[in-house]
C-alpha positions in Angstrom: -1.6 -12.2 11.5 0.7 -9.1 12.1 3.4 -11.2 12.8 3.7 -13.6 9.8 3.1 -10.2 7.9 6.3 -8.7 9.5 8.3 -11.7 9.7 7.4 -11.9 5.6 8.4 -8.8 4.6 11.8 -8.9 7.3 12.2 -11.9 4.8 11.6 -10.0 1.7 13.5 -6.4 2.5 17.0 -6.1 1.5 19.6 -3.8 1.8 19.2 -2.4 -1.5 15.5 -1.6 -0.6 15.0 1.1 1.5 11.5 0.5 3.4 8.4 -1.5 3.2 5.1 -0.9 5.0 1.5 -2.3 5.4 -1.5 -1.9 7.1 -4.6 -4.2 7.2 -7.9 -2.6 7.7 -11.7 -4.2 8.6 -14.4 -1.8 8.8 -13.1 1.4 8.1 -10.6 0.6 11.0 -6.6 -0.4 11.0 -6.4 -3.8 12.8 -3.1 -4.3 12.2 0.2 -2.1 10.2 4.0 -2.1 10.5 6.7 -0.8 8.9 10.3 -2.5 8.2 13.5 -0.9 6.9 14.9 2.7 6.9 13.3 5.8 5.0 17.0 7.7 5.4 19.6 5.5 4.6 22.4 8.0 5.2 21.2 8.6 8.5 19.9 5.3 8.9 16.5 6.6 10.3 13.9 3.7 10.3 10.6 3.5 8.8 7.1 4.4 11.1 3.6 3.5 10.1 3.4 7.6 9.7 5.6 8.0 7.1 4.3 8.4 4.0 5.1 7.6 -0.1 4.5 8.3 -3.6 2.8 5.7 -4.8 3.2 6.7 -8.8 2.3 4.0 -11.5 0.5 2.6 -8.6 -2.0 4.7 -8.0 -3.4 3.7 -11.7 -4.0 0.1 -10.7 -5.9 1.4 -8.1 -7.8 3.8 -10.0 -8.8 0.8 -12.6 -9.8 -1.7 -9.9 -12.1 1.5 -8.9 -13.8 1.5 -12.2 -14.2 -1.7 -12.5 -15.9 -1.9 -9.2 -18.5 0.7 -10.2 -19.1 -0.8 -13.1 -19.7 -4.5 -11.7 -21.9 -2.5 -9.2 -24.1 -1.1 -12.7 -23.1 2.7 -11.7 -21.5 3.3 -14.5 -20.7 1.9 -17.8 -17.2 1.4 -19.5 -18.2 3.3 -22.7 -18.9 6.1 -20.6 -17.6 9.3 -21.6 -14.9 10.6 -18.8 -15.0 14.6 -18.8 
């Protein structure tokens, strides 16, 4: 699986994109991550699985699928108030 990941996003990166990483995880545990492209493009320093990003607007999506998930479990309950 790591493999067709990479060789996907090697597909997908171009040189107008600086970097693109993943990592898969089963059971609390990384079972497969990589990293493709360059973090400094001056320097032309590649990508590691250690580097890290600002994930911005993203972080939002994540937050709602959150939610969600807590309310499909009946924890809480979308007319909640948030304080």
């Amino acid at each position: 699986m790591e493999n067709q990941v990479t060789q996907l996003l090697k597909a997908m990166v171009k040189p107008d994109y600086t970097a693109c990483s993943y990592a898969f995880m089963q059971d609390g545990k990384i079972v497969c991550a990589d990293a493709i492209g360059v973090i400094d493009k001056i320097n032309n320093q590649p990508i590691t699985t250690d580097c890290t990003f600002n994930v911005c607007s993203i972080s939002k999506i994540y937050c709602t699928v959150c939610v969600m998930q807590l309310v499909d479990e009946g924890l809480i309950q979308l007319e909640d108030k948030v304080a």
